[in-house]
NUVOLUM-887112 format. One record per atom (N, C-alpha, C, O): residue number from 1; x, y, z; atom name; residue in one letter. Coordinates in steps of 0.02 Angstrom, whole numbers, plus 50000, padded with zeros to 5 digits. Each point is the difference from the previous one (the first is absolute). Example, Ala and Ser with C-alpha at 12.3 -4.5 7.8 and 13.67 -1.06 7.14 Angstrom:
REM NUVOLUM-887112
1/50660/49716/50390/N/a .
1/49955/50059/50000/CA/a .
1/50045/50060/50000/C/a .
1/50052/49999/50033/O/a .
2/49930/50054/49931/N/s .
2/50042/50059/50003/CA/s .
2/49961/50055/50037/C/s .
2/50025/50055/50008/O/s .
REM end
This chain:
REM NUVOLUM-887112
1/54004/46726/52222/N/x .
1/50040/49977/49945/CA/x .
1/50017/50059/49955/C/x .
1/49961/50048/49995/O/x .
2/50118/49949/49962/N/x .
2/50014/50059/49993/CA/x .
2/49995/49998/49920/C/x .
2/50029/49949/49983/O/x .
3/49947/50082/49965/N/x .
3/50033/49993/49936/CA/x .
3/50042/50024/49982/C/x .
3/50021/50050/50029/O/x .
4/50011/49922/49911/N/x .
4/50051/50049/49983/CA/x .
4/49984/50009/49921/C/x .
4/49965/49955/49978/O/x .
5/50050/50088/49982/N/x .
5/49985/49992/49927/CA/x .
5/50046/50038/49973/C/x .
5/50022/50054/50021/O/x .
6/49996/49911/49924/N/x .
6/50054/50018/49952/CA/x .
6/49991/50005/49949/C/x .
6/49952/49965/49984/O/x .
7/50085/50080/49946/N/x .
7/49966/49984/49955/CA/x .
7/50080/50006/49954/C/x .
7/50044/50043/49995/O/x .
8/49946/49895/49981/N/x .
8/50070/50003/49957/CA/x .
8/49993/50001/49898/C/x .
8/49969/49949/49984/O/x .
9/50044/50075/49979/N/x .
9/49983/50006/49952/CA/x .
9/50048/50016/49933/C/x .
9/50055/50029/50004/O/x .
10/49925/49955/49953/N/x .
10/50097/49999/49938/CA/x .
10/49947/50024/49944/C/x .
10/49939/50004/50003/O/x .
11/50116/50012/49937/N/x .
11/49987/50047/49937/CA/x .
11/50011/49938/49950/C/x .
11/50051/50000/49967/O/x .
12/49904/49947/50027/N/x .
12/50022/49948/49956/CA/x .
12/50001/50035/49929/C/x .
12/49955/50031/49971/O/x .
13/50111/49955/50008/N/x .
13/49979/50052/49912/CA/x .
13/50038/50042/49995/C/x .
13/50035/50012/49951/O/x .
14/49960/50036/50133/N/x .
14/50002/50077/49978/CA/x .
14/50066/50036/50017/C/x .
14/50042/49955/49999/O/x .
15/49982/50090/50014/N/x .
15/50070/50034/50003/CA/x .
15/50037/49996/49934/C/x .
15/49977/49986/49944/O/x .
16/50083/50030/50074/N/x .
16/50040/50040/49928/CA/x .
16/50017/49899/49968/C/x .
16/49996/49949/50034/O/x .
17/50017/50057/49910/N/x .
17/50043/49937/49973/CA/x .
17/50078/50010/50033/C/x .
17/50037/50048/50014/O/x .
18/49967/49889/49990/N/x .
18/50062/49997/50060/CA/x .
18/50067/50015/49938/C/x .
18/50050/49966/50007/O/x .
19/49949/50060/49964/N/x .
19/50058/50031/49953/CA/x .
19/49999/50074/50007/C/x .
19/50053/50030/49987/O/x .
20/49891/50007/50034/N/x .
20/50000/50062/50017/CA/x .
20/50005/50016/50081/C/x .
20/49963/49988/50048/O/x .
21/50116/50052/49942/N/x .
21/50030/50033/50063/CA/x .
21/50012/50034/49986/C/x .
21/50013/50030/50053/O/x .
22/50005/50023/49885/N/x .
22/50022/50076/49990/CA/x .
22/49959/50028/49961/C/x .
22/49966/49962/49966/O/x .
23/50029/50080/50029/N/x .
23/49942/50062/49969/CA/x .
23/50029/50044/49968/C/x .
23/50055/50021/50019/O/x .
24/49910/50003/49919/N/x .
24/50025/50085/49978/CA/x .
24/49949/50015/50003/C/x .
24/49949/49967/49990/O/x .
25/50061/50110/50033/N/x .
25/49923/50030/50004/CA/x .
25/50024/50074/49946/C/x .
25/50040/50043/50016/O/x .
26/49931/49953/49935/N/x .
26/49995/50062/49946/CA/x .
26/49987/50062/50020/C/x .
26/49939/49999/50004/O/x .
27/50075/50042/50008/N/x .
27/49972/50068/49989/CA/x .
27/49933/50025/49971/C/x .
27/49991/50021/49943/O/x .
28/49971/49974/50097/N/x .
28/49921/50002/49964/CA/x .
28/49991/50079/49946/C/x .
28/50010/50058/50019/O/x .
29/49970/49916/49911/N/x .
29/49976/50046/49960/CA/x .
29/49953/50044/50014/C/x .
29/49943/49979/50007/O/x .
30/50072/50088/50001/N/x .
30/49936/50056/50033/CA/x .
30/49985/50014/49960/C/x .
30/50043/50018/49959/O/x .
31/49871/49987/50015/N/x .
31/49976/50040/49962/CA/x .
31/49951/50041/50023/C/x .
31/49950/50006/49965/O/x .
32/50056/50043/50119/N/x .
32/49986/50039/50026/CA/x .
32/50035/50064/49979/C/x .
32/50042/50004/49955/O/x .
33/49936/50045/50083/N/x .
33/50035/50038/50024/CA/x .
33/50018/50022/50055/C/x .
33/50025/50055/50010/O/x .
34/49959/49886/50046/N/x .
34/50028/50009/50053/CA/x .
34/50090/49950/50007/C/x .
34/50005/49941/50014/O/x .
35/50039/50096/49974/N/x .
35/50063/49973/49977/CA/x .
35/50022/49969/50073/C/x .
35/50058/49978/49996/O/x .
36/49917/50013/50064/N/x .
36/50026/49982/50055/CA/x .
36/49969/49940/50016/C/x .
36/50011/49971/50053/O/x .
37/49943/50003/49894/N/x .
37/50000/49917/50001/CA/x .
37/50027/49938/49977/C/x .
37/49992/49940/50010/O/x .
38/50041/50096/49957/N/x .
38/50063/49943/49978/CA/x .
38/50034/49993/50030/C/x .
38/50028/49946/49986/O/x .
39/50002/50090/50074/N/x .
39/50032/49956/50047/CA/x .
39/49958/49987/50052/C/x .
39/50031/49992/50053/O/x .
40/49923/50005/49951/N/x .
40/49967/49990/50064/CA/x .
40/49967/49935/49980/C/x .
40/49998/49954/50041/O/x .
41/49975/50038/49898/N/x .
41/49969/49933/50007/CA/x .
41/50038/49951/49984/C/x .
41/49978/49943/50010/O/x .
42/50105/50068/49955/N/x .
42/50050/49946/50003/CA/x .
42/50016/49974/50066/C/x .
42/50001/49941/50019/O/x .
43/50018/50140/50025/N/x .
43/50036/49980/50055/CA/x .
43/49942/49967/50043/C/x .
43/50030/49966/50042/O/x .
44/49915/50029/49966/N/x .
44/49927/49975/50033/CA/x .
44/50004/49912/49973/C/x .
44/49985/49954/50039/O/x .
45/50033/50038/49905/N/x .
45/50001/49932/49951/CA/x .
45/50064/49960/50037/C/x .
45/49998/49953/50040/O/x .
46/50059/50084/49931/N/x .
46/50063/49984/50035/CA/x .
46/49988/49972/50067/C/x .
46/49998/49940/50014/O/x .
47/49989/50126/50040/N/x .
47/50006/49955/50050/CA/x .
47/49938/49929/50028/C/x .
47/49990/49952/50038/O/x .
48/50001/50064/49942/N/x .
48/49931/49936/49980/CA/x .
48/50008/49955/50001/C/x .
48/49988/49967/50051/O/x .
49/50036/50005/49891/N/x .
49/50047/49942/49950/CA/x .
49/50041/49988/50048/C/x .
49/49991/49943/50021/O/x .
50/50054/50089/50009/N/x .
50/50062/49999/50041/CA/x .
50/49984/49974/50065/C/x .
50/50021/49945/50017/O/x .
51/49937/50100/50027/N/x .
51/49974/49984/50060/CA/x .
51/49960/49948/50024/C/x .
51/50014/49968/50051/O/x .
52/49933/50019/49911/N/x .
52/49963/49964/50003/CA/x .
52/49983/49930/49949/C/x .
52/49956/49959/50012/O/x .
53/50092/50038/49924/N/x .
53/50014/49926/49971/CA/x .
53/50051/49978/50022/C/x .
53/50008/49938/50003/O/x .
54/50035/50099/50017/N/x .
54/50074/49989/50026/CA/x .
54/50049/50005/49923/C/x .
54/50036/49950/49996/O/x .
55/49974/50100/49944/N/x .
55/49994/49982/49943/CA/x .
55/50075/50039/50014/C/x .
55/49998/50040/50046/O/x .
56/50052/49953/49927/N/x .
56/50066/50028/49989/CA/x .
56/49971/50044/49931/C/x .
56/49953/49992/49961/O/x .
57/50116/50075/50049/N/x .
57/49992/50051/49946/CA/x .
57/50047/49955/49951/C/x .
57/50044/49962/50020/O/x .
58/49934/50051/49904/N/x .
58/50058/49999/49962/CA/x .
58/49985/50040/49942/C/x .
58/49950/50030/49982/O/x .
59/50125/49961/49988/N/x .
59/49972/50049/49936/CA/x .
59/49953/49971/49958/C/x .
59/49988/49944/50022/O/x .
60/49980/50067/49930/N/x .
60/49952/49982/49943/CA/x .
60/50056/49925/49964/C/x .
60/49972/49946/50005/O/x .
61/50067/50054/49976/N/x .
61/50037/49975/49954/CA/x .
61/49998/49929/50052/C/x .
61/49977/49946/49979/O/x .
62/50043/50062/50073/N/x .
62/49993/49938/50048/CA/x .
62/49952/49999/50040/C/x .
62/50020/49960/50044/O/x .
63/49926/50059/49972/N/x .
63/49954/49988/50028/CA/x .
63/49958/49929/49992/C/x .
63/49997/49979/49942/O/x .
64/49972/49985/50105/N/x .
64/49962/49949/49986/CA/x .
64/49927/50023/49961/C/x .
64/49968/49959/49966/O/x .
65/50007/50118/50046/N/x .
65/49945/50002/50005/CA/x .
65/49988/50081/49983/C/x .
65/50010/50031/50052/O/x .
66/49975/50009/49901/N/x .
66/49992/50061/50006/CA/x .
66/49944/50035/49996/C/x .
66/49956/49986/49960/O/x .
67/50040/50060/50077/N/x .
67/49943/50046/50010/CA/x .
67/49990/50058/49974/C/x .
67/50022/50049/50029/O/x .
68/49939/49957/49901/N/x .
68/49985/50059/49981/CA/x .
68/49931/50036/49995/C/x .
68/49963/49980/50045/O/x .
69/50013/50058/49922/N/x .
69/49937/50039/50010/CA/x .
69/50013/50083/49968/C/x .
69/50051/50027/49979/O/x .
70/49862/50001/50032/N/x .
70/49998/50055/49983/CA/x .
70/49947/50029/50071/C/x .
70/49970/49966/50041/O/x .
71/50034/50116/49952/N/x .
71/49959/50030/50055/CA/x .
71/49959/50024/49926/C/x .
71/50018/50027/49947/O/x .
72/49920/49948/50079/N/x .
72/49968/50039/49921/CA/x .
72/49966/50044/50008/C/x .
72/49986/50033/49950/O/x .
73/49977/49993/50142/N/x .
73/49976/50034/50000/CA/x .
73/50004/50025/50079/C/x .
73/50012/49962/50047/O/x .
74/49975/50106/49959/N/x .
74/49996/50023/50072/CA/x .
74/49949/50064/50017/C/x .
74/49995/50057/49976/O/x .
75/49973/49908/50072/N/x .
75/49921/50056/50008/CA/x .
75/50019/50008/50092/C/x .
75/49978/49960/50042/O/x .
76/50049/50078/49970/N/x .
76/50015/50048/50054/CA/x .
76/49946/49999/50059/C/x .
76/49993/49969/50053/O/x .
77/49976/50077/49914/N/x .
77/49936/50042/50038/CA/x .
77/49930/49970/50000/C/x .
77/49963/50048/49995/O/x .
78/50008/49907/50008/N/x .
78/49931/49978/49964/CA/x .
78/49963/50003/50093/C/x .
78/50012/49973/50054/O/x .
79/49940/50077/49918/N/x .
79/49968/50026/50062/CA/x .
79/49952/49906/50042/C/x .
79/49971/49954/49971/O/x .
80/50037/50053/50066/N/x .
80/49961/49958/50053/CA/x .
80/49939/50019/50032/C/x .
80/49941/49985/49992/O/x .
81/50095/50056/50053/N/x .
81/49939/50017/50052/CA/x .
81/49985/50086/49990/C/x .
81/50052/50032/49999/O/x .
82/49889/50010/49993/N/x .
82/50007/50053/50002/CA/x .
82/49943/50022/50051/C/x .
82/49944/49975/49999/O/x .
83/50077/50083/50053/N/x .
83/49944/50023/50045/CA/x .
83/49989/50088/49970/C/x .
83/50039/50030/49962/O/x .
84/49900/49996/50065/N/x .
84/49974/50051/49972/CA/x .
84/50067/50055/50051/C/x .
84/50024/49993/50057/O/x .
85/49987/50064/49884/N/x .
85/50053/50057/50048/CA/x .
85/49962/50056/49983/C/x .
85/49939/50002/50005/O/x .
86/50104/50052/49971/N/x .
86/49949/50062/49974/CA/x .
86/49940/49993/49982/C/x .
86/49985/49952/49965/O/x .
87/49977/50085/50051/N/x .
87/49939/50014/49947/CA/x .
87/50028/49980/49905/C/x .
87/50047/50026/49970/O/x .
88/49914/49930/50010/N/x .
88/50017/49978/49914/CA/x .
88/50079/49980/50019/C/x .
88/50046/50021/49964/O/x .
89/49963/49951/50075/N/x .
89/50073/49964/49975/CA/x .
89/49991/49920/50070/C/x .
89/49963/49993/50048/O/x .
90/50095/49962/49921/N/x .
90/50000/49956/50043/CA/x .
90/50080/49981/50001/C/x .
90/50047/50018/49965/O/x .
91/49947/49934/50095/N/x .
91/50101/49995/50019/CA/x .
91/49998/49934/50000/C/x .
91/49962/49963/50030/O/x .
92/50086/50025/49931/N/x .
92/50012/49922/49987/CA/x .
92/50046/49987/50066/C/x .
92/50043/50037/50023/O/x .
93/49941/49910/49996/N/x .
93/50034/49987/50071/CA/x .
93/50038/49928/50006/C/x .
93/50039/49980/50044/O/x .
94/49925/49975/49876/N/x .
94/50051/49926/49998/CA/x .
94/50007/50012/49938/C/x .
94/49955/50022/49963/O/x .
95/50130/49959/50015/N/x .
95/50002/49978/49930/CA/x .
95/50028/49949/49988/C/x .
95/50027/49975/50050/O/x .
96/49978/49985/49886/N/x .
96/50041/49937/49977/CA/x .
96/50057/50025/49945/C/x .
96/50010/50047/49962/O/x .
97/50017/49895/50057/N/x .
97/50062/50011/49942/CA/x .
97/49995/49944/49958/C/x .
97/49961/49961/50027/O/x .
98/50062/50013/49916/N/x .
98/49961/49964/49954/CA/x .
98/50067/49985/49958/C/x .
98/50003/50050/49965/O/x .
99/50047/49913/50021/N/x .
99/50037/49972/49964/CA/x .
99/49972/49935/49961/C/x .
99/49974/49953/50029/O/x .
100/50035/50051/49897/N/x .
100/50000/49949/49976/CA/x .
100/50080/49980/49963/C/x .
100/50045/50038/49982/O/x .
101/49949/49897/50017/N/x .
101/50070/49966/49976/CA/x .
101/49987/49957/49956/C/x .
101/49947/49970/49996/O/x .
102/50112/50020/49959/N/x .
102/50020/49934/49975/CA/x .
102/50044/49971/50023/C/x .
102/50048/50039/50007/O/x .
103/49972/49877/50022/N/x .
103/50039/49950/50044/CA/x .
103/50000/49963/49942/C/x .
103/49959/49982/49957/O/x .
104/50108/50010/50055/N/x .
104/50022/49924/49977/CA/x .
104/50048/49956/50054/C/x .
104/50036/50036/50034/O/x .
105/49972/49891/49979/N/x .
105/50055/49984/50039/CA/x .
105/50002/49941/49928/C/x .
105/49949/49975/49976/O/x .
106/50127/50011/49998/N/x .
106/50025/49981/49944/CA/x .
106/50054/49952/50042/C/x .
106/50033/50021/50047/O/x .
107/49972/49888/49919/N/x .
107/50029/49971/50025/CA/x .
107/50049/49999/49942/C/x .
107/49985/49995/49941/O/x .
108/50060/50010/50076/N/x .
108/50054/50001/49945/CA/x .
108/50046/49942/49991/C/x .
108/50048/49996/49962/O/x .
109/49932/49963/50076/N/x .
109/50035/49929/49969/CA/x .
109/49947/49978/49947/C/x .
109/50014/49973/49947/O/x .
110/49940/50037/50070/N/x .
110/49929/49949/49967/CA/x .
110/49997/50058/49941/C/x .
110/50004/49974/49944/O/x .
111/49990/50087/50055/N/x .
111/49988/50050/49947/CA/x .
111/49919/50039/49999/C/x .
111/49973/50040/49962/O/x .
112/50004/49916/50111/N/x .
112/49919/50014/50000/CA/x .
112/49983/50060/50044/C/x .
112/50046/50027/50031/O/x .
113/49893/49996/49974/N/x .
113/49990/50044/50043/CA/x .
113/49971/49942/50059/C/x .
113/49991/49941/49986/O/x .
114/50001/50081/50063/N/x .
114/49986/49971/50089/CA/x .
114/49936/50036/50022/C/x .
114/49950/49976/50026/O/x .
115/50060/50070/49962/N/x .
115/49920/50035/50036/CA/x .
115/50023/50073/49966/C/x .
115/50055/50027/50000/O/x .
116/49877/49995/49971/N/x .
116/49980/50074/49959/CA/x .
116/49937/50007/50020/C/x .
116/49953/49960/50000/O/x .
117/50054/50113/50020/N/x .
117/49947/50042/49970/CA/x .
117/49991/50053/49953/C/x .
117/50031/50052/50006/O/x .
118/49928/49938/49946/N/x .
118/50009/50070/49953/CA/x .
118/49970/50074/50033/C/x .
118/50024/50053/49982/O/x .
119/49920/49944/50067/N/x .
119/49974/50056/50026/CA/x .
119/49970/49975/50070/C/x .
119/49943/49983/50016/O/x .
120/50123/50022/50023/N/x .
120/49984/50020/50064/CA/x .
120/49988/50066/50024/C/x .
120/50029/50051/49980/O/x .
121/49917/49945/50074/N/x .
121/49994/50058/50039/CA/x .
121/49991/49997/50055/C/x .
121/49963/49961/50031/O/x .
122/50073/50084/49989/N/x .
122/50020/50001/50085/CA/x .
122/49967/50055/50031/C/x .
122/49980/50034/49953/O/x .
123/50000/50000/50116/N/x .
123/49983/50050/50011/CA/x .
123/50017/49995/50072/C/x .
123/50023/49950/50028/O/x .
124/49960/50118/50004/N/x .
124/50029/50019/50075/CA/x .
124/49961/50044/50011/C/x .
124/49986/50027/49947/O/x .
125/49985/49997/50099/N/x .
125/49972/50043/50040/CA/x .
125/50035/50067/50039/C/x .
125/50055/49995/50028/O/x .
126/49918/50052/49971/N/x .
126/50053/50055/50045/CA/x .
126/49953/50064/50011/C/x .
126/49965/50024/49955/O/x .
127/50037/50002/50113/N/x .
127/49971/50067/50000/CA/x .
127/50044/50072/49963/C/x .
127/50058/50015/50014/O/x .
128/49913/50009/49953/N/x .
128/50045/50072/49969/CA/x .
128/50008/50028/50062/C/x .
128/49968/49998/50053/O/x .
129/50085/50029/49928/N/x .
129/50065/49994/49926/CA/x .
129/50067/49947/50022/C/x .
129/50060/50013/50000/O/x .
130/49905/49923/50019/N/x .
130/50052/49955/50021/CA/x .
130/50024/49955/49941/C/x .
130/50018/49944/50019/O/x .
131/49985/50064/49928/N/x .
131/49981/49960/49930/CA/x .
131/50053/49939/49996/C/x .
131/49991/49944/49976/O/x .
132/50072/50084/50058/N/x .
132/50063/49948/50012/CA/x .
132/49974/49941/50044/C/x .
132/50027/49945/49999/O/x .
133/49917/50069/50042/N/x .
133/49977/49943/50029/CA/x .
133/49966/49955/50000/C/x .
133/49989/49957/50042/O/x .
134/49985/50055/49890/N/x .
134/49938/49989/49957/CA/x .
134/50046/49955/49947/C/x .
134/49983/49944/49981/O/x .
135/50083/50091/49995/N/x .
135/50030/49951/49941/CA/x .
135/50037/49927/50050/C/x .
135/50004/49942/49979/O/x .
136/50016/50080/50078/N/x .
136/50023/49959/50040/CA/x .
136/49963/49950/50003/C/x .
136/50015/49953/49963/O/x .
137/49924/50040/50081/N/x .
137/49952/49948/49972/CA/x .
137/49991/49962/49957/C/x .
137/49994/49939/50005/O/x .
138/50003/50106/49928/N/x .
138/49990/49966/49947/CA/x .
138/50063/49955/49969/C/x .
138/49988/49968/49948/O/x .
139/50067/50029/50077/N/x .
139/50053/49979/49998/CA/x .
139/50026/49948/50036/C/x .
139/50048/49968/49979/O/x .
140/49923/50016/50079/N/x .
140/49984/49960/50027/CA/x .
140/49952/49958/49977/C/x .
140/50016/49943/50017/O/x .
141/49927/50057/49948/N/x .
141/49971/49955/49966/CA/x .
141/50011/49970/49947/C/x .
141/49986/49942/49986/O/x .
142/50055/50120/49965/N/x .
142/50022/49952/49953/CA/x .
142/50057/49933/50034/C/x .
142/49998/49939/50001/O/x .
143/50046/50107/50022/N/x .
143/50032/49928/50015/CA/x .
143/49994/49938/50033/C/x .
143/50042/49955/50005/O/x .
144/49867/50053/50029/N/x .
144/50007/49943/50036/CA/x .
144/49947/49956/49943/C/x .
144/49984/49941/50011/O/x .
145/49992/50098/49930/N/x .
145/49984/49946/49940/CA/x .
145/50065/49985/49953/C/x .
145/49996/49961/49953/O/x .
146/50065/50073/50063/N/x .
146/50011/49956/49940/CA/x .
146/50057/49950/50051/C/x .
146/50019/49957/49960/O/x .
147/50007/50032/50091/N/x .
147/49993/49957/50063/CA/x .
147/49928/49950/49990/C/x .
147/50006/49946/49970/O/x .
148/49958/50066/50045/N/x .
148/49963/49940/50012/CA/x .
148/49962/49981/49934/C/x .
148/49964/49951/49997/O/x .
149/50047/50093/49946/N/x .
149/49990/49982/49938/CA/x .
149/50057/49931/49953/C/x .
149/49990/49953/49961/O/x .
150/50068/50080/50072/N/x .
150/50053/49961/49973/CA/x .
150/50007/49931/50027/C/x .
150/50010/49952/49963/O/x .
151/49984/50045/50110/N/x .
151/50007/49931/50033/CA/x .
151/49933/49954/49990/C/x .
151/49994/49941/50015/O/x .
152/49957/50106/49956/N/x .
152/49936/49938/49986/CA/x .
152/49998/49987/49919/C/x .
152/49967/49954/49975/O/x .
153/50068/50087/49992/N/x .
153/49998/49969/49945/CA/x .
153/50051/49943/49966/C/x .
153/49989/49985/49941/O/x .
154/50077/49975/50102/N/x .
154/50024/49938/49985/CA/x .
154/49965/49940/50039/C/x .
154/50018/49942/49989/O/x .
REM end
């Protein structure tokens, strides 16, 4: 005898309010000094929202829903793993990369916010001197909290 098993399952509650289909996504406020995250964690957000809510771009003024924030902080290098090298010295061989943020997703019919965080932090992993692969990561995580942050909080 053969089984078969299935498992079928729904989001009672959860996903966007059925009035939200277009998005603005803000230009995130850097208060780094790494100036090449402002577009990276919009365009990371952007396609996000886009790809994976199915959310149309619009401008701010017509948007159902807008997305703003700050990068408040960025820690690069934060040693991981270190093995012994020279005599009195050692070689760091894992590091993290360490973004923190502020999120907002803002429903703009209602006037409310939808899902915030004031201090997210994200991080990524990377062997030196791969550090782009390390923010990559971490970019990838933010967006898959504020994705699965956003659809569990209606």
């Amino acid at each position: 005898m053969a089984l078969q098993a299935g498992c079928l399952y729904g989001f009672a509650g959860g996903g966007l309010p059925s009035h939200i289909k277009t998005v603005a996504i803000l230009p995130f406020d850097n208060q780094t000094a790494e100036a090449v995250l402002t577009q990276e964690v919009t365009e990371a957000v952007r396609n996000a929202l886009q790809n994976r809510l199915g959310l149309r771009p619009a401008s701010e003024a017509s948007a159902d829903a807008v997305v703003r924030g700050a990068i408040l902080r960025y820690e690069p290098d934060i040693p991981l793993s270190i093995q012994p090298g020279r005599p009195g010295q050692v070689q760091v061989t894992a590091r993290r990369v360490q973004i923190t943020l502020r999120v907002e997703i803002v429903d703009q019919l209602e006037g409310r916010p939808l899902w915030e965080r004031t201090s997210l932090v994200v991080d990524g992993e990377y062997e030196p001197p791969r550090e782009a692969e390390g923010r990559e990561k971490a970019l990838d995580k933010l967006v898959t909290d504020i994705v699965d942050g956003a659809q569990s909080q209606w």
